[in-house]
Kinemage of the C-alpha trace (Angstrom):
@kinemage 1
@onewidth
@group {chain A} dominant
@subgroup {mainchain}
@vectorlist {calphas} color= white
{ca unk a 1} P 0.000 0.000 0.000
{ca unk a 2} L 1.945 3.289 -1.138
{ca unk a 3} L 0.566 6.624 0.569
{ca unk a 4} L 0.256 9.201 -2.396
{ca unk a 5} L -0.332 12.042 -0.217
{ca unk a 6} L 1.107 15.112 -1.143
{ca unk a 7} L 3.318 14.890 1.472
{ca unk a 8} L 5.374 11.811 -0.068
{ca unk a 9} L 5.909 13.595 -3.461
{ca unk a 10} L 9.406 15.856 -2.071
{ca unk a 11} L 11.297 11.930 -1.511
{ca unk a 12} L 13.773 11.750 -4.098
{ca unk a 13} L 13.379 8.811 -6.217
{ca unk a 14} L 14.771 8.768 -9.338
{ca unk a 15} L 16.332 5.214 -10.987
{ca unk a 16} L 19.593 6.387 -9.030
{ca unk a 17} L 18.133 7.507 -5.551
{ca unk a 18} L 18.310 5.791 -2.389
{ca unk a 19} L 14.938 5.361 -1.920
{ca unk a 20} L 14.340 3.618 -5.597
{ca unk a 21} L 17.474 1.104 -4.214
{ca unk a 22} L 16.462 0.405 -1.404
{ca unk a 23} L 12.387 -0.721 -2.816
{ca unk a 24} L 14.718 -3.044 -5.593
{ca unk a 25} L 16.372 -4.266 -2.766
{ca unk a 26} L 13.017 -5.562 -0.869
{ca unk a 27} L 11.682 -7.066 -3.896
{ca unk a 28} L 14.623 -9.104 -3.536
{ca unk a 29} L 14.830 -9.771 -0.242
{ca unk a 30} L 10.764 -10.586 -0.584
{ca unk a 31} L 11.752 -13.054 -3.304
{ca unk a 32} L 14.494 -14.552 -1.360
{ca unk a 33} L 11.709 -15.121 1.627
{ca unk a 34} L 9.712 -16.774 -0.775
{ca unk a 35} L 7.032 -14.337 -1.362
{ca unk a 36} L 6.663 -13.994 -5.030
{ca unk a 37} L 3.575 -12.681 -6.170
{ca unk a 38} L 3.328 -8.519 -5.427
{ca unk a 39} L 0.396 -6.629 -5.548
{ca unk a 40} L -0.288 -2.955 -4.852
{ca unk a 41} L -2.697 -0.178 -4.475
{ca unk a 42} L -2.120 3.340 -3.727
{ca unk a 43} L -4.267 5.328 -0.958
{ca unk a 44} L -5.430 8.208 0.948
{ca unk a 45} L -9.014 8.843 2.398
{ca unk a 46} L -9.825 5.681 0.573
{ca unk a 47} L -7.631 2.729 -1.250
{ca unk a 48} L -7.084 2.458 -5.147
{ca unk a 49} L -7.861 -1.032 -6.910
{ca unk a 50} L -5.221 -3.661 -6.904
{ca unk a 51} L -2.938 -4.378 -9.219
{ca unk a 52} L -0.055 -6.512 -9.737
{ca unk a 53} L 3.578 -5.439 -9.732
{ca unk a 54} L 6.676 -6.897 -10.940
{ca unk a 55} L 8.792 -4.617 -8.622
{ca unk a 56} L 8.049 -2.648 -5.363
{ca unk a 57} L 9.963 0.456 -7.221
{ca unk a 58} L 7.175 0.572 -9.663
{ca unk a 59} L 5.225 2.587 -7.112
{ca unk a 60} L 7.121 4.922 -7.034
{ca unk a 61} L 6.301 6.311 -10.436
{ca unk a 62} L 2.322 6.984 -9.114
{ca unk a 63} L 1.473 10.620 -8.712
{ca unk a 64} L 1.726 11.407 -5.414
{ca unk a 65} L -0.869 14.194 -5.292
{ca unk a 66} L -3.646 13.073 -2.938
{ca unk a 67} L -4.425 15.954 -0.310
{ca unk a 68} L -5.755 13.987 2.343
{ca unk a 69} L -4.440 10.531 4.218
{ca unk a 70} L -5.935 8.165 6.428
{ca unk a 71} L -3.066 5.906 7.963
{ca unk a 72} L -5.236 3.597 9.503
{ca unk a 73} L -6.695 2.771 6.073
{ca unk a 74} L -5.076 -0.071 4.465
{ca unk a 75} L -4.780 -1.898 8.090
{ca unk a 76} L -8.566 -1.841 8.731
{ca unk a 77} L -8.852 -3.205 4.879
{ca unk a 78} L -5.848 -6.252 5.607
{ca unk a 79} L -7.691 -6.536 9.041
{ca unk a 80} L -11.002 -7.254 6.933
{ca unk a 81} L -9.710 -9.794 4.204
{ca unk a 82} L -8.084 -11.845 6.922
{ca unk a 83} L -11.255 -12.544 8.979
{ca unk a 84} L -12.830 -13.707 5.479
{ca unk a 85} L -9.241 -15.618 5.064
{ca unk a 86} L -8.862 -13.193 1.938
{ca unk a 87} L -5.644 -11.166 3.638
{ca unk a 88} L -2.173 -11.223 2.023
{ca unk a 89} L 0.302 -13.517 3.675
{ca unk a 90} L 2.404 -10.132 3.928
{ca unk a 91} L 1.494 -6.372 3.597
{ca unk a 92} L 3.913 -3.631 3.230
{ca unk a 93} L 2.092 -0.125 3.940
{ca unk a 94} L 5.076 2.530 2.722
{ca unk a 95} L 4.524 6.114 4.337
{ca unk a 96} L 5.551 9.169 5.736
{ca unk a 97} L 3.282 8.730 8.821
{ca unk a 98} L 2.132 11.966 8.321
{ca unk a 99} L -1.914 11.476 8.425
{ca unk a 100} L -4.087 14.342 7.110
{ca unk a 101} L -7.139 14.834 6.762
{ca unk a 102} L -9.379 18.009 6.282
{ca unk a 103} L -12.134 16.646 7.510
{ca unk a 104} L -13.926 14.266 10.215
{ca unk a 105} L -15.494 12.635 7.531
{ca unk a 106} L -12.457 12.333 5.833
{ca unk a 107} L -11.398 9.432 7.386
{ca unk a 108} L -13.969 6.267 8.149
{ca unk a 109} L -14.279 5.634 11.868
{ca unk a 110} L -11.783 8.041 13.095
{ca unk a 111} L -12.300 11.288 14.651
{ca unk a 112} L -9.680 13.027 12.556
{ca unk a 113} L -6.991 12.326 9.980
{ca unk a 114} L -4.306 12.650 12.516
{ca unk a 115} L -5.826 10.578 15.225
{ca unk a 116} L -2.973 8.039 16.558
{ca unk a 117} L -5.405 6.856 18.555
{ca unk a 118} L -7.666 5.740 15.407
{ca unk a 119} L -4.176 4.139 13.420
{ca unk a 120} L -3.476 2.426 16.451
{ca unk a 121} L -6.084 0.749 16.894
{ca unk a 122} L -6.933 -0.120 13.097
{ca unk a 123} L -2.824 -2.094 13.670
{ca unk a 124} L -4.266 -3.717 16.710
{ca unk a 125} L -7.236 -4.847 14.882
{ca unk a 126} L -5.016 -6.089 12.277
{ca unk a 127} L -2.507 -8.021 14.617
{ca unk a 128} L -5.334 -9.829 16.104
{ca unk a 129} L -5.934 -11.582 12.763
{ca unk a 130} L -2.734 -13.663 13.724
{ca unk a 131} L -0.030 -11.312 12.317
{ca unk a 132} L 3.438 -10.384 13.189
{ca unk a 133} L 4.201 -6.072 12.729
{ca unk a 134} L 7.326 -4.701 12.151
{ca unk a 135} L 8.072 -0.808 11.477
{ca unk a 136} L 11.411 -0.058 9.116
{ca unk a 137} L 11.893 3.580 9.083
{ca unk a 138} L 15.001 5.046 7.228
{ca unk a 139} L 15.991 8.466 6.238
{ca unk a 140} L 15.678 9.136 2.411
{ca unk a 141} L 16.838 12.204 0.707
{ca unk a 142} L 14.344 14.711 0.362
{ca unk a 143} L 13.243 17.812 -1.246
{ca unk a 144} L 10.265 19.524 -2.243
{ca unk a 145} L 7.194 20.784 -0.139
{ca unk a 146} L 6.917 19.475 3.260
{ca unk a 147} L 3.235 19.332 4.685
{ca unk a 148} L 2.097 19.812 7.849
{ca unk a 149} L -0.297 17.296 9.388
{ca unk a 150} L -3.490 19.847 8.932
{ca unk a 151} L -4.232 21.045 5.563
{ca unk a 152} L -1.977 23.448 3.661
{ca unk a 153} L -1.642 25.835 5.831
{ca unk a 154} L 2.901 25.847 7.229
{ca unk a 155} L 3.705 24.023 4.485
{ca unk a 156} L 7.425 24.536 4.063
{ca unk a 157} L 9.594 24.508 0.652
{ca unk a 158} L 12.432 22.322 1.489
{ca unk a 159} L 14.589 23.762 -0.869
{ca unk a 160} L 18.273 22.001 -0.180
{ca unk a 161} L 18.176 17.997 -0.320
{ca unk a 162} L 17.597 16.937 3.102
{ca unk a 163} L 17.255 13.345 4.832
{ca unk a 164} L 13.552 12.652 5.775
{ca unk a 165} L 12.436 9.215 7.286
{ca unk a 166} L 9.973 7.011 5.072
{ca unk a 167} L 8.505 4.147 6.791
{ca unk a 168} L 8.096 0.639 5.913
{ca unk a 169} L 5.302 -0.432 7.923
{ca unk a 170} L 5.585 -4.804 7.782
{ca unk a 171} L 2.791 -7.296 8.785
{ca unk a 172} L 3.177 -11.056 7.798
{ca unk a 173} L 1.056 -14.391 9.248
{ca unk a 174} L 4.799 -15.862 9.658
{ca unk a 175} L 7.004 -14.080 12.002
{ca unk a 176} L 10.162 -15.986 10.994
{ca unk a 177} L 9.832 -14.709 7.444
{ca unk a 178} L 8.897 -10.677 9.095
{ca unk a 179} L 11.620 -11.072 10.814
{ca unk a 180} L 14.065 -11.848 8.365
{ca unk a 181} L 12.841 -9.115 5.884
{ca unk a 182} L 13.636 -6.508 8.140
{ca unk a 183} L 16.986 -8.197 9.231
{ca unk a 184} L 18.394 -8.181 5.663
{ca unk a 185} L 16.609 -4.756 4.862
{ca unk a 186} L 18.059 -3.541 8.477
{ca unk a 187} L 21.464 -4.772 7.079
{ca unk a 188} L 21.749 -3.557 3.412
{ca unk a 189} L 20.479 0.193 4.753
{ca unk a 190} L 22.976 0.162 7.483
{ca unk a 191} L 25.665 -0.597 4.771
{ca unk a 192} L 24.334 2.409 2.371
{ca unk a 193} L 23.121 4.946 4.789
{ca unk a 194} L 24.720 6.765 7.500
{ca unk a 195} L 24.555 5.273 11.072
{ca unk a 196} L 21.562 7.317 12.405
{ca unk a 197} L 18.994 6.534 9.542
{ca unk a 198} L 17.951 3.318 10.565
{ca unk a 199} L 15.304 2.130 12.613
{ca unk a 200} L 13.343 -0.971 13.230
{ca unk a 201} L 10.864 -2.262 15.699
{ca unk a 202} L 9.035 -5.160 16.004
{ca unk a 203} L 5.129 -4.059 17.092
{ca unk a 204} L 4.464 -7.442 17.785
{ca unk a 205} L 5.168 -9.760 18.860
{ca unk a 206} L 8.132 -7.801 20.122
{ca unk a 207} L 10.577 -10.834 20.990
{ca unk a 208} L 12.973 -9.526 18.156
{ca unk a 209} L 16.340 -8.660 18.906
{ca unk a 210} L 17.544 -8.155 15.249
């Protein structure tokens, strides 16, 4: 699930960029794991159709123009196809984490685009479907407009290339395979980027020490 909020479109990705390395780089750690078959949608109050991918860098070619996001989105949908044993074996929801939304309407069954409360408990929902969660957040070169959580209003010309995290947000019915995505993503970023742009955390079940 790629957010294609306005606030996404300032992360450089060109064929050369970091950020366009480092999504060919999961599609091969994903086919190393096993998991072959990629789909993907993009999203913001609401999620796009599926459609299948060869490569996770093929994303990042959408327009990223949307001007609202709900985060909690594409977990209460994964949440959903699991109870009707639909759900991916693995879902990947890449974002800035920066939720927006201009209205309470905006965003189904949350009081407001930004409420944490709301995403929180859309990933708990999901977890309880039998899943493992594991956030990857790196710092990606970045420069364009930079959006405030609220509407337009602050929004900031970044005008120099700066690092910004991006966040790979990882859920997966088999923990052993979760957990050895982000190890081998944790360990190719920490060989390309500098030593304060990596983070990872497993959600749950939280037993990880990788």
């Amino acid at each position: 699930y790629m957010d294609l909020s306005g606030t996404m479109a300032g992360y450089k990705r060109g064929s050369g960029d970091d950020l366009h390395r480092c999504c060919r780089e999961l599609r091969r750690v994903l086919y190393g794991a096993e998991v072959l078959d990629l789909e993907a949608a993009g999203f913001g109050t609401s999620i796009d159709d599926m459609q299948p991918i060869n490569g996770i860098s093929e994303v990042l070619g959408w327009s990223m123009d949307r001007p609202n996001t709900c985060l909690s989105t594409p977990f209460e949908r994964e949440a959903q196809l699991r109870s009707t044993s639909e759900g991916s074996a693995m879902s990947i929801v890449v974002t800035d984490a920066v939720a927006s939304a201009s209205s309470r309407t905006d965003c189904a069954g949350c009081t407001s685009g930004s409420d944490v409360v709301c995403v929180a408990d859309a990933m708990r929902r999901y977890v309880e479907t039998g899943v493992g969660l594991w956030v990857l957040g790196l710092r990606m070169p970045f420069q364009g407009t930079y959006y405030p959580e609220c509407g337009d209003a602050g929004a900031l010309p970044v005008r120099h290339t700066v690092g910004r995290p991006i966040y790979f947000v990882i859920g997966g019915a088999n923990v052993d395979v979760g957990r050895r995505v982000v190890s081998e993503m944790v360990d190719w970023a920490q060989g390309r980027l500098s030593a304060n742009a990596v983070m990872a955390v497993e959600v749950y079940p939280g037993r990880w020490s990788g």
